[in-house]
C-alpha positions as CSV (number, residue, x, y, z in Angstrom):
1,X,-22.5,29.2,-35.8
2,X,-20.2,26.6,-37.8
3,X,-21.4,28.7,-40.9
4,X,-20.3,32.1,-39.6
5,X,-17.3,30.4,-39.1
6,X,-16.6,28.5,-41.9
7,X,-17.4,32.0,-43.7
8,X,-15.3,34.5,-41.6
9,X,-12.0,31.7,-42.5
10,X,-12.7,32.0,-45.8
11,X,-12.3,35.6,-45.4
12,X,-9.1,35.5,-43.7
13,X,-7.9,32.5,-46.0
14,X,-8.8,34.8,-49.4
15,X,-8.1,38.5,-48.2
16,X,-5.0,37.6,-46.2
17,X,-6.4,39.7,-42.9
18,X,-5.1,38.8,-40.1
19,X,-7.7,40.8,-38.0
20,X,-6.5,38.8,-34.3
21,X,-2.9,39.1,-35.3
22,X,-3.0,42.9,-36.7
23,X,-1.0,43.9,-33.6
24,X,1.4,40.7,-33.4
25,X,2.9,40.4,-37.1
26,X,6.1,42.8,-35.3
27,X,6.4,40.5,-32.3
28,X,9.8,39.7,-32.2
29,X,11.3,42.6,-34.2
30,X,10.1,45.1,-32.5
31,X,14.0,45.8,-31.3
32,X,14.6,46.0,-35.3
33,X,12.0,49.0,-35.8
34,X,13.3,51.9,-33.2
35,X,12.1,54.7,-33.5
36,X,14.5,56.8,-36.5
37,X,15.8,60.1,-35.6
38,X,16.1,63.0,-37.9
39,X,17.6,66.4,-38.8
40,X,16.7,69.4,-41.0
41,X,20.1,70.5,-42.3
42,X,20.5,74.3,-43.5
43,X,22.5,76.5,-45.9
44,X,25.9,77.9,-44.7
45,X,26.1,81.7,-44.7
46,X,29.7,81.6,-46.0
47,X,32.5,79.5,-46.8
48,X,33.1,77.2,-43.8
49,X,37.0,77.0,-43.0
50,X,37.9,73.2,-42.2
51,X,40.1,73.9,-38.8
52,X,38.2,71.4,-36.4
53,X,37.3,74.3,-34.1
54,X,33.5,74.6,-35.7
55,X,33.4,78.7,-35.0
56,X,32.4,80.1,-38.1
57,X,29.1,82.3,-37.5
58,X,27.3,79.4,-39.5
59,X,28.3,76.3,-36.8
60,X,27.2,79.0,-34.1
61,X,23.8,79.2,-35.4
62,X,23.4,75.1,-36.2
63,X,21.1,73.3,-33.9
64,X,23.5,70.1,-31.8
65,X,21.9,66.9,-32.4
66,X,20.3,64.7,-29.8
67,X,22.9,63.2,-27.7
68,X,24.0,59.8,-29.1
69,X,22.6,56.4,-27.6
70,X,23.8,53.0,-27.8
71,X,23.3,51.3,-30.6
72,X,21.1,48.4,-29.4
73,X,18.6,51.4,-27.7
74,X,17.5,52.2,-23.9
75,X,18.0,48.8,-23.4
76,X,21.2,49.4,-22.8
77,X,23.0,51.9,-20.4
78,X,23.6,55.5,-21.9
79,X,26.8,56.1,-23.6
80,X,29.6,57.0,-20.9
81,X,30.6,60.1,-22.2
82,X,28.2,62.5,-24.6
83,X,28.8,63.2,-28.4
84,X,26.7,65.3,-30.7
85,X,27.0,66.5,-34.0
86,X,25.7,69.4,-36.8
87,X,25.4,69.7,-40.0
88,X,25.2,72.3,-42.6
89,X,25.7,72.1,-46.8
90,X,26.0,74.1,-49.7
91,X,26.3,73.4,-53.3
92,X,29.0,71.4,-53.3
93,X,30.0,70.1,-49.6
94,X,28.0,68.6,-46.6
95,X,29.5,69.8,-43.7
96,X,29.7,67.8,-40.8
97,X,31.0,68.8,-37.1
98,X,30.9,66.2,-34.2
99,X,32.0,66.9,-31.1
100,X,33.3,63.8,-28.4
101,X,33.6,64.7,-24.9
102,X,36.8,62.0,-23.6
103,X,38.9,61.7,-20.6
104,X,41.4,60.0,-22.3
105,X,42.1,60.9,-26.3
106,X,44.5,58.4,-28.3
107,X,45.2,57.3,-31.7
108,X,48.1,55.9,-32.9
109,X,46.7,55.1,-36.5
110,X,48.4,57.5,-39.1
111,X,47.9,55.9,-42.8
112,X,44.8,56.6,-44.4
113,X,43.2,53.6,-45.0
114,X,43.9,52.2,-41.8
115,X,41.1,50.2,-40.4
116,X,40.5,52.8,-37.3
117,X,38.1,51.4,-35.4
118,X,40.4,49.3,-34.0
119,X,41.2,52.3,-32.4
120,X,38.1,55.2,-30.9
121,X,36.5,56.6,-34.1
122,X,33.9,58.9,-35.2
123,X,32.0,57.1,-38.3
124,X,29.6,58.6,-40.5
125,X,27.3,56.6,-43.2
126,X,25.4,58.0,-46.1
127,X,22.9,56.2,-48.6
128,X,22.3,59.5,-50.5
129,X,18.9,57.9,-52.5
130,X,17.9,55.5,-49.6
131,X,17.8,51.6,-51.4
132,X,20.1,50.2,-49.0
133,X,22.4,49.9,-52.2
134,X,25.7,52.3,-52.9
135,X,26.8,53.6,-50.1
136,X,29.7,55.3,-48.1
137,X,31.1,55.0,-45.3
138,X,33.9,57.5,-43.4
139,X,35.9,56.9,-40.3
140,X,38.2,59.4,-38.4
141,X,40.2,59.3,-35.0
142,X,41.2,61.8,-33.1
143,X,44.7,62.0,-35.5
144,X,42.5,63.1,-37.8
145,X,43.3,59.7,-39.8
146,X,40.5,58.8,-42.8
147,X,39.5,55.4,-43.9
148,X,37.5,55.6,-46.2
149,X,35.4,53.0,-47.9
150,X,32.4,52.0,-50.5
151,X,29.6,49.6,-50.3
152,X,27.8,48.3,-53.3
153,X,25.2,46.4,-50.7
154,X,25.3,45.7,-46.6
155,X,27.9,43.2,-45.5
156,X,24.9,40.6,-44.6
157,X,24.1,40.0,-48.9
158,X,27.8,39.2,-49.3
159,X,29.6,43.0,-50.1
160,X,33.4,43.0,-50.4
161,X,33.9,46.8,-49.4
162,X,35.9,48.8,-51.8
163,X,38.6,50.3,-49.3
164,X,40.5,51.9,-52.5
165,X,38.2,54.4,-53.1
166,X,38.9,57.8,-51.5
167,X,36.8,60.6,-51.3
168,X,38.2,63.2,-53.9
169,X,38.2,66.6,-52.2
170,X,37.4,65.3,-48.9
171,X,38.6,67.5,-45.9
172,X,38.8,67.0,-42.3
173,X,40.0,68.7,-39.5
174,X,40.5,67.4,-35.6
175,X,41.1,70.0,-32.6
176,X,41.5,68.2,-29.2
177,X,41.3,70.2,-25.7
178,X,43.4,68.0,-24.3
179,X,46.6,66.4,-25.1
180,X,46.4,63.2,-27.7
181,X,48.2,60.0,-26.3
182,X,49.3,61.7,-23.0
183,X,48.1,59.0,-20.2
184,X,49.2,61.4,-17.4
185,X,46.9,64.2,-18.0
186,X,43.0,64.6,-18.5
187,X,40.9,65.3,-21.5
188,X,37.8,66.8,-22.5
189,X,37.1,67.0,-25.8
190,X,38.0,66.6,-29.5
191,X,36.4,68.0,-32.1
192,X,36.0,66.7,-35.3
193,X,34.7,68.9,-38.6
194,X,34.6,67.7,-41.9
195,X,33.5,68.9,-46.0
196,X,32.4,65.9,-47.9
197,X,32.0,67.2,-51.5
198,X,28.8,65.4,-53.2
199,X,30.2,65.1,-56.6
200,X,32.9,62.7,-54.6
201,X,30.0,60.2,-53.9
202,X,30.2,58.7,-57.5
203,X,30.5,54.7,-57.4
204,X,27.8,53.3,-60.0
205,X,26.2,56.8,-60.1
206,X,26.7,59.8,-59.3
207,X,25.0,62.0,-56.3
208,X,24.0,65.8,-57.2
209,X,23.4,68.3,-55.0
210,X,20.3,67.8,-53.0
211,X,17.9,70.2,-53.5
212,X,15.3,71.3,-50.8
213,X,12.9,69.0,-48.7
214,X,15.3,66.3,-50.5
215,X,15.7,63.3,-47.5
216,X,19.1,61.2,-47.5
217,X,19.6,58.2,-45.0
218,X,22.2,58.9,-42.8
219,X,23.6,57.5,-39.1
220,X,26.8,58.3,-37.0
221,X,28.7,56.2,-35.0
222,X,31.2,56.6,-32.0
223,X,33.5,53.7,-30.9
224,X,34.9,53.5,-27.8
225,X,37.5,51.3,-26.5
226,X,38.4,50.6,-22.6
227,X,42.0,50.8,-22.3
228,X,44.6,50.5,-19.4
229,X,48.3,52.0,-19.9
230,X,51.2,50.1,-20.4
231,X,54.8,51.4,-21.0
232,X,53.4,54.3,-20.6
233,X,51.1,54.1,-23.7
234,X,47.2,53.2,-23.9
235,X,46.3,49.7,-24.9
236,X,42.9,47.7,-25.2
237,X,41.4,46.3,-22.2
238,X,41.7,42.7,-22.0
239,X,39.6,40.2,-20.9
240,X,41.8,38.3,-17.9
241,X,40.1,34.9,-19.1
242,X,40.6,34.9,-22.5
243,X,43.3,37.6,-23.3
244,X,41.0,39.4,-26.0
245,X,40.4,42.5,-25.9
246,X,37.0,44.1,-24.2
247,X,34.0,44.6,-26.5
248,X,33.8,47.8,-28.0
249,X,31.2,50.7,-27.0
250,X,28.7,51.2,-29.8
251,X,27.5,54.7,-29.6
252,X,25.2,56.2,-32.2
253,X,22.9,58.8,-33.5
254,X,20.2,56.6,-34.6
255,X,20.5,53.1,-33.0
256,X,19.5,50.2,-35.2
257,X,18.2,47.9,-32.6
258,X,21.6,45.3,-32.7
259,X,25.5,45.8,-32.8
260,X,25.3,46.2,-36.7
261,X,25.7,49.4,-38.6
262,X,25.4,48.3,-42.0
263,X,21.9,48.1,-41.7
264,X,20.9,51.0,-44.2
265,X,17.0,50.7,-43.7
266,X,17.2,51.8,-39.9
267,X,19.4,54.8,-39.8
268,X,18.6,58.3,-39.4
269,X,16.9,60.6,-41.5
270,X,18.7,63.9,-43.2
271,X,15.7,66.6,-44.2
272,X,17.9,69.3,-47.1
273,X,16.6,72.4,-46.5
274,X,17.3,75.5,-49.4
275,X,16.9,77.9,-46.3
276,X,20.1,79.4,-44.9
277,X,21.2,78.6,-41.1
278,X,19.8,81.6,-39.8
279,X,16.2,81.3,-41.1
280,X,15.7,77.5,-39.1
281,X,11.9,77.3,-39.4
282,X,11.7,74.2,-41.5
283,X,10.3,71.1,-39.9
284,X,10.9,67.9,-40.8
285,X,8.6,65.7,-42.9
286,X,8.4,62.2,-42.3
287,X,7.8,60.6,-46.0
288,X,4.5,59.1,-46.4
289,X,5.4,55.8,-47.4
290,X,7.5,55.0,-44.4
291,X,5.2,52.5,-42.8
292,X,4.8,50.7,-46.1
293,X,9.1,50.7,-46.3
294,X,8.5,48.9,-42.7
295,X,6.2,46.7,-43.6
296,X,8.5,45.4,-46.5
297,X,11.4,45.1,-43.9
298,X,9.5,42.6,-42.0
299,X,9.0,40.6,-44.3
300,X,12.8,40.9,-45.4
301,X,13.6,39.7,-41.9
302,X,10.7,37.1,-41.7
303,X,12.0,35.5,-44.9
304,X,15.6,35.3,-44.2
305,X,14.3,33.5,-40.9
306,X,12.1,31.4,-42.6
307,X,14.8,30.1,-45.3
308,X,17.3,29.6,-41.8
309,X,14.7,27.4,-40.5
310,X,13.7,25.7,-43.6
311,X,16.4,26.0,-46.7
312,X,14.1,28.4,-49.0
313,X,12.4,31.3,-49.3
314,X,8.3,31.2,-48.9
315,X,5.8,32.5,-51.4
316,X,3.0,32.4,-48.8
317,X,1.8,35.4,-46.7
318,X,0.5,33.4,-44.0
319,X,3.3,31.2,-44.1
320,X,4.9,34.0,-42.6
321,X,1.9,34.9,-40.3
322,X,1.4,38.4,-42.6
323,X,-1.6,40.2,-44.1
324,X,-1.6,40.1,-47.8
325,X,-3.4,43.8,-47.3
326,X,-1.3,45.9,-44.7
327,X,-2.8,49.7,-43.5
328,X,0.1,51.5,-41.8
329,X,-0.8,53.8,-39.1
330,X,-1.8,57.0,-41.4
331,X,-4.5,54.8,-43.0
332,X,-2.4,54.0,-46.3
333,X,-3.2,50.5,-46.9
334,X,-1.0,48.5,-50.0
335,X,-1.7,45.2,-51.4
336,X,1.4,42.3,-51.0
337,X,2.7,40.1,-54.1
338,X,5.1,37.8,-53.0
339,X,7.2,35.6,-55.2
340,X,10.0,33.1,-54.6
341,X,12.4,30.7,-54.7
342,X,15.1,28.9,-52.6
343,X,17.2,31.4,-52.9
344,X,15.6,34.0,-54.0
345,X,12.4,36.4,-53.3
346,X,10.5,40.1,-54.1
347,X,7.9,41.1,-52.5
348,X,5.7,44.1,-53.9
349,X,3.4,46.4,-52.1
350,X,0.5,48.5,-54.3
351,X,-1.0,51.3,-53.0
352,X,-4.4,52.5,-54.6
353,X,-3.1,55.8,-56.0
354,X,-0.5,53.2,-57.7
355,X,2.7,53.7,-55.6
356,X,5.1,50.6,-55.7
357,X,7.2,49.4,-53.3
358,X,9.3,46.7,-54.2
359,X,12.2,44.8,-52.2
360,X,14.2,41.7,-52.8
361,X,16.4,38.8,-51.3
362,X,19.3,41.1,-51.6
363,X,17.9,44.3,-49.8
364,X,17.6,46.4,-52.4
365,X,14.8,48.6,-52.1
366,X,12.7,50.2,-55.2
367,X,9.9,52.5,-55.8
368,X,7.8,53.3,-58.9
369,X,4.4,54.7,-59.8
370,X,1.7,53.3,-62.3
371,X,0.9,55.3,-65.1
372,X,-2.9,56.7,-64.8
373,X,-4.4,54.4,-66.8
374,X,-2.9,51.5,-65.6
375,X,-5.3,49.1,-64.4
């Protein structure tokens, strides 16, 4: 018996399977790995006039998203009041029309550039080729006030956002039903529609035109303030304790698990279709290596925790309690390289047909395939 033993550690020392953990490597970050919604986005059938009403025959045939959650998931209450949006695109513009049902519209913002969430907004982010890496960011209120921003990485690997770049052709159009800053009445909606051209998304490289069955990471975000009325005006909530203002609602299309939306690697999931709107018989294909992306965002999270804990970076698998050969839950199994520093680390999954996955200390994410005869 101490021989069968002796032999099956050696097994789990040299292949790196963890065969009685297989099913607790997530514990813990389970809340980091919700579940990712999607949408197949269509062809408009003509131009789309930007007038924030959304009634061109094209918005009438769109599908309305899910209604948004809150951004940590069920385990918080649902949102207050519902917001969905659509989507459509041509060659040159992804269209965008969100619609916010509110009792009580406001925005006093009117420079572009302002930082609007300090007021409600409607947010949407893009990472057109999914590496965490170059992406936008777009923020409107209901004065139909842009701020819009770049990010050459997420806040968490030390971004400074570049707030002075603007959206060349952008165009945006608000329509309330309702009146806007009028405390004495009651709302019910605004609308929001928007054209963001593509060739505008063109910090460090520039973003074509999708083509079809193309998938971009994308995730929308509503906040909402709770506000009283003073001289006759609506102001934040305050705490009576402190004085500060309330914490904000986080509402969203695809929540990412914490009160964090720079978190690229958890948002939703935009499927380009070259079908027009009134053809909608595309469904949506989940890319193959997605369970091998999640893998390499636990370790990403692991390590970051590890080096908190201990001041560097491990180059050990089962340092980190993780299989040196993961299988997701298709049967697509990769093989982990892991090399690092104290302040730095990559870690590499292989797949037999020769598909890499790479990601480092810095979240960017990479993929590559072996030539044929590689061995």
């Amino acid at each position: 018996m101490k021989k069968i033993a002796l032999i099956s550690l050696l097994i789990w020392v040299q292949t790196g399977y963890f065969v009685a953990r297989a099913q607790e490597i997530w514990k813990g970050y389970e809340h980091l790995f919700l579940p990712k919604r999607s949408y197949v986005v269509y062809q408009t059938l003509n131009d789309i006039q930007i007038d924030g009403k959304g009634d061109d025959i094209s918005w009438k045939k769109a599908e309305w998203s899910a209604d948004f959650a809150d951004i940590e998931g069920d385990v918080k209450p649902k949102p207050l009041y519902p917001t969905q949006v659509k989507m459509l695109w041509n060659k040159e513009y992804l269209y965008i029309l969100a619609e916010l049902t509110e009792p009580h519209i406001w925005s006093y913002y009117k420079t572009r550039d302002q930082i609007v969430f300090h007021e409600n907004d409607f947010e949407i982010f893009i990472d057109p080729d999914g590496d965490t890496h170059n992406y936008y960011e777009f923020e409107l209120n209901a004065a139909n006030t842009l701020f819009d921003l770049f990010l050459s990485r997420p806040y968490r690997n030390g971004c400074q956002p570049l707030i002075s770049w603007n959206s060349e052709g952008f165009k945006s159009a608000v329509s309330i039903v309702g009146t806007l800053n009028n405390p004495l009445d009651v709302d019910q909606k605004w609308t929001v529609e928007m054209a963001i051209p593509f060739k505008s998304m063109n910090v460090e490289q520039i973003t074509p035109a999708p083509v079809d069955g193309q998938i971009w990471k994308i995730d929308f975000s509503r906040v909402n303030w709770q506000t009283d009325v003073v001289d006759g005006k609506y102001q934040k909530k305050k705490d009576e304790k402190t004085g500060n203002a309330l914490p904000e609602y986080n509402w969203v299309w695809s929540p990412t698990g914490e009160i964090n939306m720079h978190t690229p690697e958890r948002w939703g999931m935009l499927q380009f279709s070259g079908n027009s709107v009134k053809n909608q018989n595309v469904k949506f294909q989940m890319p193959i290596d997605e369970g091998l992306k999640s893998y390499l965002w636990l370790i990403y999270y692991k390590q970051h925790e590890f080096r908190r804990k201990h001041g560097s970076f491990s180059s050990s698998p089962s340092e980190l309690l993780l299989p040196v050969v993961f299988k997701d839950s298709t049967g697509v199994s990769a093989k982990l390289e892991l090399v690092a520093s104290q302040n730095q680390f990559s870690a590499k999954l292989t797949t037999n047909n020769g598909l890499v996955l790479s990601l480092n200390e810095s979240s960017l994410l990479q993929k590559s395939q072996l030539n044929k005869n590689h061995e």
